[in-house]
C-alpha beads as a LAMMPS data file, in Angstrom:
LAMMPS data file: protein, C-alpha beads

83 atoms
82 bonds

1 atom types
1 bond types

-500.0 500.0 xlo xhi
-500.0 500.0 ylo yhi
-500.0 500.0 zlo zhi

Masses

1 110.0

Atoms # bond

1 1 1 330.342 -117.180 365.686
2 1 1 330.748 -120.970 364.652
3 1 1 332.162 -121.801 367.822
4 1 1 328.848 -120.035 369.676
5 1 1 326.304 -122.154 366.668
6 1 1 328.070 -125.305 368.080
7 1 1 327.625 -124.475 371.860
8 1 1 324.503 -123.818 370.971
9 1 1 323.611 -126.886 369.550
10 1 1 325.220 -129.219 371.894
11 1 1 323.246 -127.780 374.895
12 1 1 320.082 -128.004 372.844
13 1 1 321.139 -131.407 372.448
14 1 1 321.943 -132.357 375.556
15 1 1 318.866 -130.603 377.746
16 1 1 316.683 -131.647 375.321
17 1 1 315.001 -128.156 374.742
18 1 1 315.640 -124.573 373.499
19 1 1 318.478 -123.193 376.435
20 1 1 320.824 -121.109 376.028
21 1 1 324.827 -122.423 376.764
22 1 1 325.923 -121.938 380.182
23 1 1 328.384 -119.501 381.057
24 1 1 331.371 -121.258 382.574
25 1 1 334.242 -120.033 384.167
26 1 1 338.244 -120.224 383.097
27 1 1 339.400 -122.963 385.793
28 1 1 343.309 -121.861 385.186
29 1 1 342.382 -118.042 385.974
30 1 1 339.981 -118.947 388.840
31 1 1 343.038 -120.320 390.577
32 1 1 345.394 -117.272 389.713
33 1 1 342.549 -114.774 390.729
34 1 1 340.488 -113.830 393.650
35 1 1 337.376 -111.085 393.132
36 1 1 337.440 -108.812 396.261
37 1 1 334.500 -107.291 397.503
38 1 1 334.251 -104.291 395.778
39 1 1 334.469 -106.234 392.969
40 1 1 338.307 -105.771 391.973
41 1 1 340.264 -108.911 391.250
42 1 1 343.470 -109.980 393.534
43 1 1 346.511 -111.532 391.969
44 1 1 350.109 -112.376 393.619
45 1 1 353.136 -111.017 391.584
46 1 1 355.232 -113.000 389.638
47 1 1 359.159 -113.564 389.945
48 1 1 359.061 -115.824 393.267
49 1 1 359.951 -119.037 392.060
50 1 1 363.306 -119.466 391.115
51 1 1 366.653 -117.222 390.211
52 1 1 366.255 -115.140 393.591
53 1 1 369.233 -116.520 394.828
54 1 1 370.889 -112.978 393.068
55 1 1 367.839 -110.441 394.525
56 1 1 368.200 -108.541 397.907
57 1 1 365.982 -110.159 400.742
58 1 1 363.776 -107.087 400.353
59 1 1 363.008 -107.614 396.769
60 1 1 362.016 -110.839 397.700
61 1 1 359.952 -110.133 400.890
62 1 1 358.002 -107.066 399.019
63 1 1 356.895 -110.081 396.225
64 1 1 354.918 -112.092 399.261
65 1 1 352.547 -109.097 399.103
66 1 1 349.407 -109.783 396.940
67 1 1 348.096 -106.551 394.266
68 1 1 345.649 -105.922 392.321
69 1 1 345.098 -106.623 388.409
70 1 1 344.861 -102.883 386.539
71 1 1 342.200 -101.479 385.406
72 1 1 343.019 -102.456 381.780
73 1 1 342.884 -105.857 382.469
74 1 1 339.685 -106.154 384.714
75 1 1 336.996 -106.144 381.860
76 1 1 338.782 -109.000 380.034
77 1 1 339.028 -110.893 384.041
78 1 1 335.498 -110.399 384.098
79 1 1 334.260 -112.006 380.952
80 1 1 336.150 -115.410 381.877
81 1 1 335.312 -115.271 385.699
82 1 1 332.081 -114.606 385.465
83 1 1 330.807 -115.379 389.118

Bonds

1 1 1 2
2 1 2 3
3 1 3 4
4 1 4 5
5 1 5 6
6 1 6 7
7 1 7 8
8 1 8 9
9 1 9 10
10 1 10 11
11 1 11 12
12 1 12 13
13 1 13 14
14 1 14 15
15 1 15 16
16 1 16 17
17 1 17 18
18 1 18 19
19 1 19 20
20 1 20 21
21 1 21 22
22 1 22 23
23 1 23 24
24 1 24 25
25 1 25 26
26 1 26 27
27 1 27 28
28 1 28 29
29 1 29 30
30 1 30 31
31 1 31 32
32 1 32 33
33 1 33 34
34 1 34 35
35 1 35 36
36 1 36 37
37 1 37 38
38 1 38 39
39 1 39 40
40 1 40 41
41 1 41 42
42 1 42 43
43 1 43 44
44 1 44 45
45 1 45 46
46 1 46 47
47 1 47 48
48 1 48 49
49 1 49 50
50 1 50 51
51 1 51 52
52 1 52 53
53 1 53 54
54 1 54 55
55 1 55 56
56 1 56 57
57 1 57 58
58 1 58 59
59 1 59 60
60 1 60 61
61 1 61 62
62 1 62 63
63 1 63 64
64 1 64 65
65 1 65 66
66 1 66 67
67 1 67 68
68 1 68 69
69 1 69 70
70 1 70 71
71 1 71 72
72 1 72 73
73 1 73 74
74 1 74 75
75 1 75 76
76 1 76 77
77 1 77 78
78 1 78 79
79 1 79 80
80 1 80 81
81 1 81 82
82 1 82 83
């Protein structure tokens, strides 16, 4: 709540009138994150970028493939990537 009284403030501040804060999006999950069009979010899996010398080629091929973030995840994706 202090942290929202301070946003608040500065962007009264700085417009120079009674606005509310703008809603700004989470630059390090915008570039880990695509929204699709039905509104789902796109991520690529993890485990690609070192210690595969030891995994099949297979392993290693299927991990090119993007997927998408669960459902328990999306409504906490959608709060910091807002647009």
């Amino acid at each position: 709540m202090i942290r929202y009284a301070m946003l608040y403030a500065y962007a009264y501040e700085l417009e120079g009138g009674n606005k509310m804060p703008k809603v700004k999006t989470n630059r390090s999950a915008a570039k880990r994150f695509k929204k699709t069009g039905s509104g789902q979010f796109k991520r690529s899996k993890s485990g690609k970028n070192h210690f595969t010398g030891k995994r099949a080629s297979k392993s290693i091929r299927n991990l090119r493939k993007g997927t998408l973030v669960s459902a328990a995840d999306t409504p906490r994706l959608r709060e910091i990537l807002p647009y």
